[in-house]
C-alpha positions in Angstrom: 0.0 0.0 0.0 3.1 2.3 0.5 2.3 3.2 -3.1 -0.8 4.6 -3.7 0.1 7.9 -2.6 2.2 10.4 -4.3 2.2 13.2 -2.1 4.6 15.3 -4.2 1.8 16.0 -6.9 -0.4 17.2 -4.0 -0.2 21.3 -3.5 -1.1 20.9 -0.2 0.2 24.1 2.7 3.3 23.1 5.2 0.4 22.8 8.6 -1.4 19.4 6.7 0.8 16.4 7.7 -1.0 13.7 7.1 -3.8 12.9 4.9 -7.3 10.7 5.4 -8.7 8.6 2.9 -11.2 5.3 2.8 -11.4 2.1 0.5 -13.7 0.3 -0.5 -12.7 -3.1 -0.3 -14.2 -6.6 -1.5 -15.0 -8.3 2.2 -18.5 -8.5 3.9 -19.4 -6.7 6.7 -22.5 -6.1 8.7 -24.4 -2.7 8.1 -24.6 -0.8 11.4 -27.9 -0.4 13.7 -28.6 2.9 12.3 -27.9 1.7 8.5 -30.3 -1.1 9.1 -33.3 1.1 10.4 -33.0 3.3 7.5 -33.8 0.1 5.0 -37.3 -0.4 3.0 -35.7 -4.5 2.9 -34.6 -5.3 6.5 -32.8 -8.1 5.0 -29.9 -6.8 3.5 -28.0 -6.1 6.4 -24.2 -6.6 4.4 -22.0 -4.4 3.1 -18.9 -3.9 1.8 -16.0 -3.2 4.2 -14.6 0.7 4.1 -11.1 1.0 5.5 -10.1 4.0 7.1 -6.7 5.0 6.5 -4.3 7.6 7.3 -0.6 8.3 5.4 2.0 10.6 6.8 3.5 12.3 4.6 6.8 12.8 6.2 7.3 9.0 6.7 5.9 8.1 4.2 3.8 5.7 5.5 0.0 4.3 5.9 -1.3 2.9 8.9 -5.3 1.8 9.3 -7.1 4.1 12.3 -11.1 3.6 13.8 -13.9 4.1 11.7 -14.9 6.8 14.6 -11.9 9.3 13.8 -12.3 9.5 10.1 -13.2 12.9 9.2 -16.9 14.1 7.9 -17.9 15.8 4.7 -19.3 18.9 4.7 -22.6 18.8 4.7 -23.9 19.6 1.4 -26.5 22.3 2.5 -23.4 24.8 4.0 -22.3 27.7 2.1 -19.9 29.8 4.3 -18.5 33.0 4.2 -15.3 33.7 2.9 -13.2 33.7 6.1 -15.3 30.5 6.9 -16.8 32.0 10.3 -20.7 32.3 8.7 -22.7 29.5 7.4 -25.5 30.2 5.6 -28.9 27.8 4.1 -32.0 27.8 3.2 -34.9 26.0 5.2 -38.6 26.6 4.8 -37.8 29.0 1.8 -36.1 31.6 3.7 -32.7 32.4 4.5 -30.9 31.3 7.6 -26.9 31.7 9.0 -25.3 29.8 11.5 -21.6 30.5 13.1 -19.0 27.8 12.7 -19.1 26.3 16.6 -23.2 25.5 15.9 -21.9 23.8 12.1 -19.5 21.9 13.8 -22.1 21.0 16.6 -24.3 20.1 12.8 -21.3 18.4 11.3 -21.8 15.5 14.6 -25.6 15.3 14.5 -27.7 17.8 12.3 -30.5 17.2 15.0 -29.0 18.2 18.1 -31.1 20.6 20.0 -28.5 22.8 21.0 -27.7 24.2 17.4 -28.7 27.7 17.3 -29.8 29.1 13.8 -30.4 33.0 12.9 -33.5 33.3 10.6 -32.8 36.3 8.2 -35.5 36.6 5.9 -39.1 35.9 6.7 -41.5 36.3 3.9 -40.5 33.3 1.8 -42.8 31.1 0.4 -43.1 28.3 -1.9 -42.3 29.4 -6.0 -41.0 32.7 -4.2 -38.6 31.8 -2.1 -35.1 33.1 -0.7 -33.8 29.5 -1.3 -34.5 25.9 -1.0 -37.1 25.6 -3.2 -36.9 22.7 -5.2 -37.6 22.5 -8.9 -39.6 19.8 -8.6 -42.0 18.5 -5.6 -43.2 14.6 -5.4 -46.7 13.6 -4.5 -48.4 11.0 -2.5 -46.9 8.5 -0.6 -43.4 9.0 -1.6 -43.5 12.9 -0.2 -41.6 14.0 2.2 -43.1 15.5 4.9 -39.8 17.2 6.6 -38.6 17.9 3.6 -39.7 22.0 4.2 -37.9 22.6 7.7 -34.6 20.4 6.0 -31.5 22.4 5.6 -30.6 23.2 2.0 -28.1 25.1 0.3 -28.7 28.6 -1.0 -26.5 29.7 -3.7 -24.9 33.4 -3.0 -22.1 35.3 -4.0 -19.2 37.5 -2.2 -18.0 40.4 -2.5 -14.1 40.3 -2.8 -13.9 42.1 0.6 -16.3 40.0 2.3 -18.6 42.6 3.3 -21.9 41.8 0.7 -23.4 38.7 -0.9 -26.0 38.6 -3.6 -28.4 36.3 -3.9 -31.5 36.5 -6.7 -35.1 35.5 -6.1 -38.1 34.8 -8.4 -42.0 34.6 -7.8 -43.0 31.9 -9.8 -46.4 31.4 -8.1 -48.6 32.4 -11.1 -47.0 29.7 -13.5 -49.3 27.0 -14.1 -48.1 23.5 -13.0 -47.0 20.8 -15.0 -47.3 17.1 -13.9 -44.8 14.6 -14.9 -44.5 10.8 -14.1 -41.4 9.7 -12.8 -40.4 6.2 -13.7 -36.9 5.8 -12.9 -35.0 5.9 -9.5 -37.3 4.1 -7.7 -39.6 0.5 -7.4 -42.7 2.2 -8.4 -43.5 5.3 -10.4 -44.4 8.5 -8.7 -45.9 11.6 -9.8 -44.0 14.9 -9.5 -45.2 18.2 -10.4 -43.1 21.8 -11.0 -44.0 25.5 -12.1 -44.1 25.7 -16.2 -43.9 28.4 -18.8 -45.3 26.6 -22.1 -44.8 28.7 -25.5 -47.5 31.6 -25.2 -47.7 31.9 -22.0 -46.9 34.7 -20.1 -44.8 35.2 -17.0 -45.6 38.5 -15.4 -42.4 38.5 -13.0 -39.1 39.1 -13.1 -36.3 38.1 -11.2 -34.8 40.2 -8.6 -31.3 40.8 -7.3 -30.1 41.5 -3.9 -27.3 42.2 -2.2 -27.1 41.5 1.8 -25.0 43.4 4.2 -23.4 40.4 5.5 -22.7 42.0 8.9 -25.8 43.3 9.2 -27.5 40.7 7.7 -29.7 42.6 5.8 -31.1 42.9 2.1 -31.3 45.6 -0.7 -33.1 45.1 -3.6 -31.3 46.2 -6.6 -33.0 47.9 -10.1 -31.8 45.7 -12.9 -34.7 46.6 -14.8 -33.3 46.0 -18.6 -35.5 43.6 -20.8 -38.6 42.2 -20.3 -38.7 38.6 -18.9 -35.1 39.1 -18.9 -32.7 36.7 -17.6 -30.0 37.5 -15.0 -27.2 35.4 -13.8 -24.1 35.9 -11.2 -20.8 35.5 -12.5 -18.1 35.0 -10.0 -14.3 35.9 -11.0 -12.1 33.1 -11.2 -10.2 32.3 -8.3 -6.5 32.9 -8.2 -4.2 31.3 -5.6 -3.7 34.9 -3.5 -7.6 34.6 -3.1 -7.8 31.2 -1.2 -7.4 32.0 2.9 -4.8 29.2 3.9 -7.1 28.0 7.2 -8.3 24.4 7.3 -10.7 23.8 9.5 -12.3 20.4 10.5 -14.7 19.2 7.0 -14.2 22.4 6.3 -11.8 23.0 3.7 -10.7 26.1 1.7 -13.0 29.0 1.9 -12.9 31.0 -1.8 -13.7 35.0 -1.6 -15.8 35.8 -5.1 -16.7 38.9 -6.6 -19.7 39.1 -8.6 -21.0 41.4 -12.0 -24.3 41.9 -13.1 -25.4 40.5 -16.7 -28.8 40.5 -18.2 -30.0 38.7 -21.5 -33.1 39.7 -23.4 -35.6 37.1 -23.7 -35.7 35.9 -27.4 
């Protein structure tokens, strides 16, 4: 195994002396209690074996460590502030933030009660919300009744100082639904349903841009007014290596500052 690795292609800073990785290997093993709960077919209770491995780089060498120290992912619904300090996500279609002791809290066990959450916005709704909202929703059995007050990710842009984010929003309410019958991904069809412009119709709203103060947490709605049923997108400037802050924190990773231009489309 003293191969795998070839930690000179890695640009990786001087503080990160070791690196954590898993694999998959071939063997049997038994799913744990909380896997097995979690199962529609009780009986499959095997899996495949994950070793947990950790390789120093200055000795060049691997050794195998407990399942219970490998590190977490980030949790997929996080999007922090460039000096990683401020989480922020979506959950029942308004905007939330979180500091990083209460996302670390998160990254252990998203339900513990002790997590404290800062509601920003408050007037977001369903087809006109600050984020979350998903492009499609499933009926019937197969809904998801929690699936509302879930944490999801919000997709915002910084400032290159820090300071502002922007984030757009779009009242989609008076769109007519379309249904749709979805046949793969699961053991029996379900039906799904999502907002719809068909050719002719006509959208009466237009998207809106924001930018938030992020210290004061706080939102100003910008004039973009261009084009009707125009279409406006972010565009963040490439990051360059002077722009990535050099702090690691736990399933954290590199935190990215962005700066952000307006550009609007005529709709054809």
């Amino acid at each position: 195994m003293h191969n795998i690795w070839n930690y000179r292609a890695f640009d990786l800073p001087k503080m990160r002396k070791k690196l954590r990785f898993q694999i998959q290997s071939t063997k049997d093993t038994v799913k744990s209690k909380d896997e097995i709960q979690k199962l529609k077919n009780k009986s499959d209770t095997t899996k495949k074996k994950l070793f947990y491995l950790e390789y120093d780089l200055a000795a060049q060498s691997v050794v195998e460590i407990s399942d219970s120290t490998k590190v977490k992912p980030p949790l997929g619904w996080a999007t922090f502030s460039p000096d990683t300090n401020t989480v922020y996500f979506a959950k029942d279609y308004n905007l939330y933030w979180m500091d990083k002791s209460n996302y670390l809290k998160a990254v252990k066990d998203e339900k513990d009660s002790t997590i404290v959450e800062h509601q920003i916005t408050k007037d977001g709704v369903q087809y006109y919300a600050w984020g979350g909202d998903e492009y499609s929703t499933t009926t019937g059995e197969e809904k998801d009744k929690d699936n509302d007050t879930k944490r999801k990710r919000v997709w915002i842009s910084w400032s290159p100082d820090g300071r502002y984010f922007t984030l757009t929003r779009k009242d989609n309410r008076s769109l007519k639904p379309l249904w749709v019958i979805n046949n793969v991904g699961s053991s029996r069809p379900t039906l799904e349903t999502y907002k719809y412009q068909m050719p002719g119709e006509v959208d009466s709203t237009e998207t809106e841009l924001y930018i938030f103060d992020a210290a004061a947490k706080t939102p100003r709605r910008i004039n973009i007014a261009a084009f009707k049923n125009q279409t406006v997108s972010t565009w963040t400037k490439t990051p360059d290596k002077n722009s990535i802050k050099r702090i690691i924190l736990p399933t954290i990773g590199w935190a990215i500052t962005k700066s952000f231009t307006f550009h609007a489309l005529a709709a054809t």
